[in-house]
mmCIF file of the N, C-alpha and C atoms, coordinates in Angstrom:
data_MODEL
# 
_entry.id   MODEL 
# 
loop_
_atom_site.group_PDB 
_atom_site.id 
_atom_site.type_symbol 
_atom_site.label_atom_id 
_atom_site.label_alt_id 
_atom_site.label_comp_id 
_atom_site.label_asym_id 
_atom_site.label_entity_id 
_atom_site.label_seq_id 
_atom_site.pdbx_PDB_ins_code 
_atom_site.Cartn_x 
_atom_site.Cartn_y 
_atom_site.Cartn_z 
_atom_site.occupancy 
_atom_site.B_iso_or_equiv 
_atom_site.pdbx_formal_charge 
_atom_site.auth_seq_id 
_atom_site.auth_comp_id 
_atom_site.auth_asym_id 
_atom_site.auth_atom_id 
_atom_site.pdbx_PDB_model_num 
ATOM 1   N N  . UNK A 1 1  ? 6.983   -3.648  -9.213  1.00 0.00 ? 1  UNK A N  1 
ATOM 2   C CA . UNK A 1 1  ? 6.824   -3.509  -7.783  1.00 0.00 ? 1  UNK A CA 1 
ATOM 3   C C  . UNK A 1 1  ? 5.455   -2.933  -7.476  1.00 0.00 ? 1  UNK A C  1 
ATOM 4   N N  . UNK A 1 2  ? 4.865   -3.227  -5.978  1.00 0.00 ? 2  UNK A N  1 
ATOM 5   C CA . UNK A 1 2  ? 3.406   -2.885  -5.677  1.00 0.00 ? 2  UNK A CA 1 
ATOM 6   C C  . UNK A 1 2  ? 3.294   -2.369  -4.309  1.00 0.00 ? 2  UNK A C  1 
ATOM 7   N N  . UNK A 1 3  ? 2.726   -1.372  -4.626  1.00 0.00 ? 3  UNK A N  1 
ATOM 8   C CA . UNK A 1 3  ? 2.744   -1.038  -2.886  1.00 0.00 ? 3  UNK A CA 1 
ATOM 9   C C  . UNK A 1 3  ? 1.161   -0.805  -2.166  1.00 0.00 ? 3  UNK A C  1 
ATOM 10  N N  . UNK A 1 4  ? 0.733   -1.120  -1.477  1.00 0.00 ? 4  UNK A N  1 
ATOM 11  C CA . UNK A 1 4  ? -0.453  -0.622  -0.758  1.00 0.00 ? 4  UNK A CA 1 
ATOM 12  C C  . UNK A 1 4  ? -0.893  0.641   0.031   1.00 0.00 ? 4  UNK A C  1 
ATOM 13  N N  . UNK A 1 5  ? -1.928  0.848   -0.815  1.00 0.00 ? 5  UNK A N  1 
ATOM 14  C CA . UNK A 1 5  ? -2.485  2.733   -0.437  1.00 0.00 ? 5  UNK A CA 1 
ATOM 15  C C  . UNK A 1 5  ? -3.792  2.393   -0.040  1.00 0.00 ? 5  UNK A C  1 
ATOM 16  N N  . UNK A 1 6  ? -4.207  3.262   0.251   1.00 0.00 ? 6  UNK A N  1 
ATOM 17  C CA . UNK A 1 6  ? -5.872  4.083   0.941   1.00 0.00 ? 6  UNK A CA 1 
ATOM 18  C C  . UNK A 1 6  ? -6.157  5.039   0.855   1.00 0.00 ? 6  UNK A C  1 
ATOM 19  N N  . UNK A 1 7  ? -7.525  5.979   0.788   1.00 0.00 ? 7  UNK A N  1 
ATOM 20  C CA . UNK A 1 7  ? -7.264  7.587   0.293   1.00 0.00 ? 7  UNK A CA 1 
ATOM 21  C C  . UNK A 1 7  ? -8.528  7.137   1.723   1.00 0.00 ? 7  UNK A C  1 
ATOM 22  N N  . UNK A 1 8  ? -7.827  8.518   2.768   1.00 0.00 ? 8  UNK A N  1 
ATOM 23  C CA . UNK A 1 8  ? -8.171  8.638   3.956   1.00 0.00 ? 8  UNK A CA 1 
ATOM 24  C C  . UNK A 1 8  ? -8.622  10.485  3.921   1.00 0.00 ? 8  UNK A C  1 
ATOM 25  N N  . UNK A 1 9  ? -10.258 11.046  4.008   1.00 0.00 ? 9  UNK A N  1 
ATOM 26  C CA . UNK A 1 9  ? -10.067 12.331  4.206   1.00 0.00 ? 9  UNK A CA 1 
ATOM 27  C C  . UNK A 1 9  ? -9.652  13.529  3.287   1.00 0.00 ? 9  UNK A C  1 
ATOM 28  N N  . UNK A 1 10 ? -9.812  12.315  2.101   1.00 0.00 ? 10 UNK A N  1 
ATOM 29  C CA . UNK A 1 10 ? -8.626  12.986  0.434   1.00 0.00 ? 10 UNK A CA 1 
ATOM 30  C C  . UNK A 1 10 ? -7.582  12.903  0.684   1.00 0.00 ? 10 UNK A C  1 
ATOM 31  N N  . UNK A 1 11 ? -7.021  11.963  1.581   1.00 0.00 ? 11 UNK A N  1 
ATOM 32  C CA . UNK A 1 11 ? -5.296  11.728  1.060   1.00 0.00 ? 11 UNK A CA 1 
ATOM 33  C C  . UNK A 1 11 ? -5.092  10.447  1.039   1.00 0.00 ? 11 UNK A C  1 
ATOM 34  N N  . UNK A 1 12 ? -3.640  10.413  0.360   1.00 0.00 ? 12 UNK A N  1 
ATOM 35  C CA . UNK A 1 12 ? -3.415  9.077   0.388   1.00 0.00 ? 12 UNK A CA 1 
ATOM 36  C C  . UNK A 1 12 ? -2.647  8.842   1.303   1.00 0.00 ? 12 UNK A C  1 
ATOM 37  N N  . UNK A 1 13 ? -2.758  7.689   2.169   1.00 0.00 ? 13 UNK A N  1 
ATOM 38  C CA . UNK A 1 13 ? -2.050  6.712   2.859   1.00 0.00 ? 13 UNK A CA 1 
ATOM 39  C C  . UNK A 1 13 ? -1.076  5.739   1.858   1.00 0.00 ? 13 UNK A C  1 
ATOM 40  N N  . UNK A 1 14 ? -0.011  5.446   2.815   1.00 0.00 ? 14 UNK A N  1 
ATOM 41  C CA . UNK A 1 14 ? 0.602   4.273   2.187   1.00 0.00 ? 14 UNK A CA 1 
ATOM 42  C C  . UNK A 1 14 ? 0.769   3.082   3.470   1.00 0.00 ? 14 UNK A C  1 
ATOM 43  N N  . UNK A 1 15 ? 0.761   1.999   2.723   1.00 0.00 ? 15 UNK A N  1 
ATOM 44  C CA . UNK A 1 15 ? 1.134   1.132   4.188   1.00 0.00 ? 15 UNK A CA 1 
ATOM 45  C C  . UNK A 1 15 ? 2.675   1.062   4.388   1.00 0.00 ? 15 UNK A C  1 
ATOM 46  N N  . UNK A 1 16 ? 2.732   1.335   5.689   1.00 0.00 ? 16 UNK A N  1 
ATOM 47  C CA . UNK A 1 16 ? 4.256   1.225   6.081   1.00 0.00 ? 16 UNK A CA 1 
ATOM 48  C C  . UNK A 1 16 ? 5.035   -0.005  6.439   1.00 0.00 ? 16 UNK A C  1 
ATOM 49  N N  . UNK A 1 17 ? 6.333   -0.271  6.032   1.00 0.00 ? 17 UNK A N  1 
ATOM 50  C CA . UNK A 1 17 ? 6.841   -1.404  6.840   1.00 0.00 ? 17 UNK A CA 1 
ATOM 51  C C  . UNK A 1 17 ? 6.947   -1.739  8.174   1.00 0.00 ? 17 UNK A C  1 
ATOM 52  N N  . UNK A 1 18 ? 6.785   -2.733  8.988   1.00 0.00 ? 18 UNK A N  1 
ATOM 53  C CA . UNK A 1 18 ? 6.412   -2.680  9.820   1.00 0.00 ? 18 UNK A CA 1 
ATOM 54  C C  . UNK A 1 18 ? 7.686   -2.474  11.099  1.00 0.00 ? 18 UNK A C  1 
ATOM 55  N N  . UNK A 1 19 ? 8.995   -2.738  10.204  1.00 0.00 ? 19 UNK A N  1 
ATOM 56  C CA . UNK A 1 19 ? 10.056  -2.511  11.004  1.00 0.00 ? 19 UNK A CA 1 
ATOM 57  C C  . UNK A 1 19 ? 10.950  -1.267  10.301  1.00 0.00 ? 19 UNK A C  1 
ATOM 58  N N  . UNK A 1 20 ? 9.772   -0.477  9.901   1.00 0.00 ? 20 UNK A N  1 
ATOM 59  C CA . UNK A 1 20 ? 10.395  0.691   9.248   1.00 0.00 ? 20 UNK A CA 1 
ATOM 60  C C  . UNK A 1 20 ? 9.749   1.778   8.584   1.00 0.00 ? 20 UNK A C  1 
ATOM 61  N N  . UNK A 1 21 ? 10.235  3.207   8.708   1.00 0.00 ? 21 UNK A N  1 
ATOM 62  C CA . UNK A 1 21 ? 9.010   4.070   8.491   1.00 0.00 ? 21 UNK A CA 1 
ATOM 63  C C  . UNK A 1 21 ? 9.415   4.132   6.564   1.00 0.00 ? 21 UNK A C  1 
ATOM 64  N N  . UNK A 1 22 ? 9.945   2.816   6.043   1.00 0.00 ? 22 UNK A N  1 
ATOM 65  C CA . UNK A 1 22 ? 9.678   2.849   4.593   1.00 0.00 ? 22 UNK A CA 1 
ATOM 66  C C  . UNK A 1 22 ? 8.168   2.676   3.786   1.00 0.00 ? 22 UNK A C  1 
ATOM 67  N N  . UNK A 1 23 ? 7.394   2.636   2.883   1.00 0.00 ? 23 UNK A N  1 
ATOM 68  C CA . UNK A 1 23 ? 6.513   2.201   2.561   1.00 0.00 ? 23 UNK A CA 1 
ATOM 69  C C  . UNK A 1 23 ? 6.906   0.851   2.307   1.00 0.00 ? 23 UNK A C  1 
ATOM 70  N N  . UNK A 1 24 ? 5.950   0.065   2.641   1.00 0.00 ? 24 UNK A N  1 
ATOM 71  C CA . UNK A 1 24 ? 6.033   -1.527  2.553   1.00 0.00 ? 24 UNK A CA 1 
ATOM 72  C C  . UNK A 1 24 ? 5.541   -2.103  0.824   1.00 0.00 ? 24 UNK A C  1 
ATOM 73  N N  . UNK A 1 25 ? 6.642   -2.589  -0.198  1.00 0.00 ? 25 UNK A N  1 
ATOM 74  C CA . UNK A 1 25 ? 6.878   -3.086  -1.282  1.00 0.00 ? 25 UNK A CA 1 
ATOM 75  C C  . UNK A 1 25 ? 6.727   -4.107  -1.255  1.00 0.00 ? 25 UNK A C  1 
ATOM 76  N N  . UNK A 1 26 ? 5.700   -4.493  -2.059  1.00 0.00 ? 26 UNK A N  1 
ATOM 77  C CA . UNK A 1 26 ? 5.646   -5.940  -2.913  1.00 0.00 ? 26 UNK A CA 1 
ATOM 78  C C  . UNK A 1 26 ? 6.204   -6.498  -4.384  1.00 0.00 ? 26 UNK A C  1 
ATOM 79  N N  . UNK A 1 27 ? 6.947   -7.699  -4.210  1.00 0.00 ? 27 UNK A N  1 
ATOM 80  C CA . UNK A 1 27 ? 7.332   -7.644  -5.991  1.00 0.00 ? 27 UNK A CA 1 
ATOM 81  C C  . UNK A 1 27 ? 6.555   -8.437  -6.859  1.00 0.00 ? 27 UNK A C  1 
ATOM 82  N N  . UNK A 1 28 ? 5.253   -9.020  -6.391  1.00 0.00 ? 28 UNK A N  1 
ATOM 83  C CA . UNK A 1 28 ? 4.418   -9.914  -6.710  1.00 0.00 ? 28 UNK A CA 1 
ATOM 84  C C  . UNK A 1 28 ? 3.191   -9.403  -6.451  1.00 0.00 ? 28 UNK A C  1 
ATOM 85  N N  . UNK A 1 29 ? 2.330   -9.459  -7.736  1.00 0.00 ? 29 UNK A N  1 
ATOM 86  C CA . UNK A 1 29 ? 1.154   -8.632  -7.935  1.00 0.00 ? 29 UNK A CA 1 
ATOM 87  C C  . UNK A 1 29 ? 0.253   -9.557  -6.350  1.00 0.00 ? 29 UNK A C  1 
ATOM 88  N N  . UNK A 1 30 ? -0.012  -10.538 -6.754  1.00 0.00 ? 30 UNK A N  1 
ATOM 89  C CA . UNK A 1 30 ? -1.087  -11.617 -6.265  1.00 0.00 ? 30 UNK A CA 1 
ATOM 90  C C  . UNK A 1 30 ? -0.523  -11.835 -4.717  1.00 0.00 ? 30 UNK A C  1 
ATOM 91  N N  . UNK A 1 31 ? 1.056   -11.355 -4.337  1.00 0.00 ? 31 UNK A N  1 
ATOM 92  C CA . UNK A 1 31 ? 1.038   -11.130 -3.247  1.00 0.00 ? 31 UNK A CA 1 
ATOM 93  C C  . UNK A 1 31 ? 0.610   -9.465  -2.829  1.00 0.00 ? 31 UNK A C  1 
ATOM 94  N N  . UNK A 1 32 ? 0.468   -9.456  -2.909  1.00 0.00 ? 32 UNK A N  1 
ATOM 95  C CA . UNK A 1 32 ? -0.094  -8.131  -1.864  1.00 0.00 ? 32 UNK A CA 1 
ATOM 96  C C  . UNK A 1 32 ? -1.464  -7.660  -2.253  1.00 0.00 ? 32 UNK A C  1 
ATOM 97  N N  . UNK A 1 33 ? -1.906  -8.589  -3.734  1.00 0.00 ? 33 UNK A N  1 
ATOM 98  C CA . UNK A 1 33 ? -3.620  -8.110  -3.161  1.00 0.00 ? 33 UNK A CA 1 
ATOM 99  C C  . UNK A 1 33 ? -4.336  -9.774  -2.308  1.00 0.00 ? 33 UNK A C  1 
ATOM 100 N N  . UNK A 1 34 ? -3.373  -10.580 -2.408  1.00 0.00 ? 34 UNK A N  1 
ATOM 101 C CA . UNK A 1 34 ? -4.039  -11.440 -0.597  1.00 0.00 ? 34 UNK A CA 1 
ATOM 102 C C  . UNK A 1 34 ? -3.782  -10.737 0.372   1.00 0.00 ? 34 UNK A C  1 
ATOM 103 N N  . UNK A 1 35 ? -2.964  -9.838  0.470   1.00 0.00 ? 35 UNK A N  1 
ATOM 104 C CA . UNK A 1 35 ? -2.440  -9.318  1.694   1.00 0.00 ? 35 UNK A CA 1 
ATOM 105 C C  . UNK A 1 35 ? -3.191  -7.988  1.922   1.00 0.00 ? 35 UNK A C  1 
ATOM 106 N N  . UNK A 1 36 ? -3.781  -7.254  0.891   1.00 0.00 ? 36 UNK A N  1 
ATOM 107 C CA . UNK A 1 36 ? -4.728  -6.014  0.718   1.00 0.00 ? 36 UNK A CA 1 
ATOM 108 C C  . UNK A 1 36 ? -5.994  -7.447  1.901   1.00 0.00 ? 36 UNK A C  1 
ATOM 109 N N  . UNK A 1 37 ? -6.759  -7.769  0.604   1.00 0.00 ? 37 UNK A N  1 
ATOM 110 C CA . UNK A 1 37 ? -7.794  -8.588  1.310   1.00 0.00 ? 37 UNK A CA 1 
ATOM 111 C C  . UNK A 1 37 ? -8.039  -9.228  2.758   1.00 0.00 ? 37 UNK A C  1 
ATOM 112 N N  . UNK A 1 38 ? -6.543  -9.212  3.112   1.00 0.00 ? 38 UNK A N  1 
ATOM 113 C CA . UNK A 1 38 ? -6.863  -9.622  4.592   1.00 0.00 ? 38 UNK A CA 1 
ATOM 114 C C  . UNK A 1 38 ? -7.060  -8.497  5.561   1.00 0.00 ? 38 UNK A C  1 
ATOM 115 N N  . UNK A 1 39 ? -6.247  -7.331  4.539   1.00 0.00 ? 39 UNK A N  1 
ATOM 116 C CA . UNK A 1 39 ? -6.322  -5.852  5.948   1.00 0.00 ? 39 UNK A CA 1 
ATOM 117 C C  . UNK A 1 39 ? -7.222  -5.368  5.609   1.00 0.00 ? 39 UNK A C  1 
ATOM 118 N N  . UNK A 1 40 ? -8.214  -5.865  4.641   1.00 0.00 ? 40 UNK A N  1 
ATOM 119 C CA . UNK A 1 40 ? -9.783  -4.866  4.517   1.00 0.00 ? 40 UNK A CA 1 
ATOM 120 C C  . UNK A 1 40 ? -10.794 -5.929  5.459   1.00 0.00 ? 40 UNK A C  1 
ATOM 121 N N  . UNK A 1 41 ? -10.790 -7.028  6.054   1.00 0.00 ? 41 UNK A N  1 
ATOM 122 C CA . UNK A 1 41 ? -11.305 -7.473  6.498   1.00 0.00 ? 41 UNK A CA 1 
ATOM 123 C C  . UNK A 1 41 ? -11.668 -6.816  7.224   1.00 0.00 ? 41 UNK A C  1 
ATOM 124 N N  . UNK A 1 42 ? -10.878 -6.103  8.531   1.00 0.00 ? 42 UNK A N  1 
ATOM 125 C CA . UNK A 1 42 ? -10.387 -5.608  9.422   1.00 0.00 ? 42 UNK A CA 1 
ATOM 126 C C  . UNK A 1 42 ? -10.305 -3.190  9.446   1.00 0.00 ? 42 UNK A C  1 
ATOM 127 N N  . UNK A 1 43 ? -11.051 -3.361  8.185   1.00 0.00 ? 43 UNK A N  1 
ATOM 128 C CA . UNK A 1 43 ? -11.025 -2.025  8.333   1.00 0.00 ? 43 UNK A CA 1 
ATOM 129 C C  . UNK A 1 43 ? -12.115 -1.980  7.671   1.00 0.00 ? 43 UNK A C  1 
ATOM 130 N N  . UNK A 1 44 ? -12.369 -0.461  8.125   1.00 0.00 ? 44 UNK A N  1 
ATOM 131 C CA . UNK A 1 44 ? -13.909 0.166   8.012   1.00 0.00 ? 44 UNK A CA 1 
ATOM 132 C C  . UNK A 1 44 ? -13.966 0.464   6.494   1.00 0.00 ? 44 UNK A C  1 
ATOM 133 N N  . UNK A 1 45 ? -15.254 0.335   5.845   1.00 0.00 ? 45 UNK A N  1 
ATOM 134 C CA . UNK A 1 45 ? -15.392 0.150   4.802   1.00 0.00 ? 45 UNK A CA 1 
ATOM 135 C C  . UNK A 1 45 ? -15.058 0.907   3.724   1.00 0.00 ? 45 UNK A C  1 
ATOM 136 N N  . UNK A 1 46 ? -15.038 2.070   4.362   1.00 0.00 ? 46 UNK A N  1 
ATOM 137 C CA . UNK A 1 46 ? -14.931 3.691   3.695   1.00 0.00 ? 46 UNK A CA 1 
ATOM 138 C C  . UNK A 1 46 ? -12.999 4.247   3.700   1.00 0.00 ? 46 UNK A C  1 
ATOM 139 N N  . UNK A 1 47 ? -12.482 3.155   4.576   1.00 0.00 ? 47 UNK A N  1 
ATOM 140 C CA . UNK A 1 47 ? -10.877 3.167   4.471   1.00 0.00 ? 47 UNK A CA 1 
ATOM 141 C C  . UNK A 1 47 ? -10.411 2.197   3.752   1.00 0.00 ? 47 UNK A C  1 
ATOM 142 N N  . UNK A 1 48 ? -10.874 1.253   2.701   1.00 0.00 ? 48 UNK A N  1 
ATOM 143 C CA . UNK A 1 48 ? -10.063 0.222   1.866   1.00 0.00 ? 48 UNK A CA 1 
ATOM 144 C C  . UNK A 1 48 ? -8.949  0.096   1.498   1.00 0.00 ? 48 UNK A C  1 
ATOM 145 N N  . UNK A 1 49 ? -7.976  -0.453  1.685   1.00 0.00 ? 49 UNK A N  1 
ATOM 146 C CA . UNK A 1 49 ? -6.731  -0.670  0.956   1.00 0.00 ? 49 UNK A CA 1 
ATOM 147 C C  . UNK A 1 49 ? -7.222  -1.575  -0.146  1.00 0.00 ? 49 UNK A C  1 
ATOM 148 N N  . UNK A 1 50 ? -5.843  -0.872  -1.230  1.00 0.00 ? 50 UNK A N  1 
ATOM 149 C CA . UNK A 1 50 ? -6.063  -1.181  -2.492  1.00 0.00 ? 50 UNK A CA 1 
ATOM 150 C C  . UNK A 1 50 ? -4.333  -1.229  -3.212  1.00 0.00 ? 50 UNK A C  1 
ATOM 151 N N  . UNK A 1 51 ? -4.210  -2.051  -4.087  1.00 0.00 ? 51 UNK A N  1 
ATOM 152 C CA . UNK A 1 51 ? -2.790  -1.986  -4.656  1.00 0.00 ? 51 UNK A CA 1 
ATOM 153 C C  . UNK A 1 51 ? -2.272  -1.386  -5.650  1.00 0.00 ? 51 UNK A C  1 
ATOM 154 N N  . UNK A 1 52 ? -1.484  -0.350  -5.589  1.00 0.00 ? 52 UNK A N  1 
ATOM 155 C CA . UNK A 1 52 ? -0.638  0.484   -6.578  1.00 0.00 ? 52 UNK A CA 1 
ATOM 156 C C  . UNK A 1 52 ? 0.436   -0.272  -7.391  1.00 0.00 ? 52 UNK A C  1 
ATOM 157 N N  . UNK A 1 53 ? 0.592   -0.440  -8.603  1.00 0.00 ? 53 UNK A N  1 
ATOM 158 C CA . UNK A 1 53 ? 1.548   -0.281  -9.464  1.00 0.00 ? 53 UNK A CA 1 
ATOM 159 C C  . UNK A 1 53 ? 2.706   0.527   -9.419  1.00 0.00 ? 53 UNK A C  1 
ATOM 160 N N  . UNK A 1 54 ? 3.806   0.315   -9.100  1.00 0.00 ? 54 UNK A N  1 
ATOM 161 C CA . UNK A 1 54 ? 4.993   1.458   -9.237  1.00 0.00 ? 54 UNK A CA 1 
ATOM 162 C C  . UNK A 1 54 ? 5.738   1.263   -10.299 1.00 0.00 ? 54 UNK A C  1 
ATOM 163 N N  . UNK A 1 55 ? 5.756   2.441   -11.319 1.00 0.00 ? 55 UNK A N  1 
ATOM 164 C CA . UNK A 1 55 ? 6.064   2.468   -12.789 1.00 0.00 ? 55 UNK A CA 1 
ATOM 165 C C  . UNK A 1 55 ? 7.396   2.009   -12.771 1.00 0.00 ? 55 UNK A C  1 
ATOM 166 N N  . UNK A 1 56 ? 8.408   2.535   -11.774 1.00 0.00 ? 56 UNK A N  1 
ATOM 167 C CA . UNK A 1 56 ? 9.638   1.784   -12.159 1.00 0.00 ? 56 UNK A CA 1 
ATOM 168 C C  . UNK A 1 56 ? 10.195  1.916   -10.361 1.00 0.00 ? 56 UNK A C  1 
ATOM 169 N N  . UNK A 1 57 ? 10.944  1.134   -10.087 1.00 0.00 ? 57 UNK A N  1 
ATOM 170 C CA . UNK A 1 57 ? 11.950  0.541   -8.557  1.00 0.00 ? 57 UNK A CA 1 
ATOM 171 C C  . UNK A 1 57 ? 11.904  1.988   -7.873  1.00 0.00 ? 57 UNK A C  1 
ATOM 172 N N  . UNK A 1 58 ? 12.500  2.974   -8.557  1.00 0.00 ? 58 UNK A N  1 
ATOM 173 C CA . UNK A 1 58 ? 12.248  4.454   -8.130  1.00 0.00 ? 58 UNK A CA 1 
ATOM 174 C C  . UNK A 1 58 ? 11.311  4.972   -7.705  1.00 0.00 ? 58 UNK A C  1 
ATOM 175 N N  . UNK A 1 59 ? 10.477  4.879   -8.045  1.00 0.00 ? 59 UNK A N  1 
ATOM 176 C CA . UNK A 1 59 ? 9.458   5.636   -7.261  1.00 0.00 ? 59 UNK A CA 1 
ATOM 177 C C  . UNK A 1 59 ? 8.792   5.381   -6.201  1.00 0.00 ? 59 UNK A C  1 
ATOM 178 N N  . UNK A 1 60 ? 9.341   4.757   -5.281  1.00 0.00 ? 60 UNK A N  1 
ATOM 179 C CA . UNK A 1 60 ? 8.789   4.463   -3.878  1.00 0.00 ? 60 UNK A CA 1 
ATOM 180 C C  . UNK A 1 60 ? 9.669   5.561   -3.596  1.00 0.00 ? 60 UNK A C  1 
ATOM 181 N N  . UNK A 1 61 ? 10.559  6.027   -3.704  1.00 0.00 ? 61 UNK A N  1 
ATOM 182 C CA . UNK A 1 61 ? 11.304  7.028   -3.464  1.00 0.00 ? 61 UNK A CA 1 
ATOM 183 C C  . UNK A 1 61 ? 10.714  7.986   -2.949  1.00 0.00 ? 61 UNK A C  1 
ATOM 184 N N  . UNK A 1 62 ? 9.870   8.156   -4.173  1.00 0.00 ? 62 UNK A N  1 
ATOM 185 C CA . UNK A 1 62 ? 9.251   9.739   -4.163  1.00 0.00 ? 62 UNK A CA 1 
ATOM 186 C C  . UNK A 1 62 ? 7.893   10.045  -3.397  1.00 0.00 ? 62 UNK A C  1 
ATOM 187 N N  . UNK A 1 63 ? 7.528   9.001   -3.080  1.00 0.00 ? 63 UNK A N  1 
ATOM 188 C CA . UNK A 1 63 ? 6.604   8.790   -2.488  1.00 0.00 ? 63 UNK A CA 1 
ATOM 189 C C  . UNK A 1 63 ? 6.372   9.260   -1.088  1.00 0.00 ? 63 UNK A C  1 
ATOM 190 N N  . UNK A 1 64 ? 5.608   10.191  -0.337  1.00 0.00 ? 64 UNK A N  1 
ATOM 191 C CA . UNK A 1 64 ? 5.407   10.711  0.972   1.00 0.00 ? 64 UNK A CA 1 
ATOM 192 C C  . UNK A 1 64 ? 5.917   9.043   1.910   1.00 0.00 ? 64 UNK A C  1 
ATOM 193 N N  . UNK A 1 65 ? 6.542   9.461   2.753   1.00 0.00 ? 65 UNK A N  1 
ATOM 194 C CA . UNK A 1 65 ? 6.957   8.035   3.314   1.00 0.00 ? 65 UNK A CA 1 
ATOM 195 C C  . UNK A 1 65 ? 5.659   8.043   4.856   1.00 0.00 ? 65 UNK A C  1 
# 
């Protein structure tokens, strides 16, 4: 599983679902870095989204939501 972050100010962001204050999961690498690439179009250079690896299904869990 993959989720999309940003380090904003020294923190990290996560991207959220959009019909939900979950972090938004990908289960396909190559989907969500087309989907990174389209939201950096669109953001300032110094805020990039970028795609995380989640070691196992769990740990979106733990993750600041």
């Amino acid at each position: 599983m993959y989720i999309v972050a940003r380090n904003v100010n020294g923190r990290t962001e996560y991207l959220k679902d959009s019909s939900s204050t979950s972090n938004k999961t990908f289960d396909d690498f190559s989907i969500a870095e087309n989907f990174v690439k389209k939201l950096n179009t669109h953001t300032q250079s110094d805020k990039k989204w970028y795609v995380m690896e989640l070691e196992d299904e769990h740990q979106d869990e733990i993750l600041p939501k």
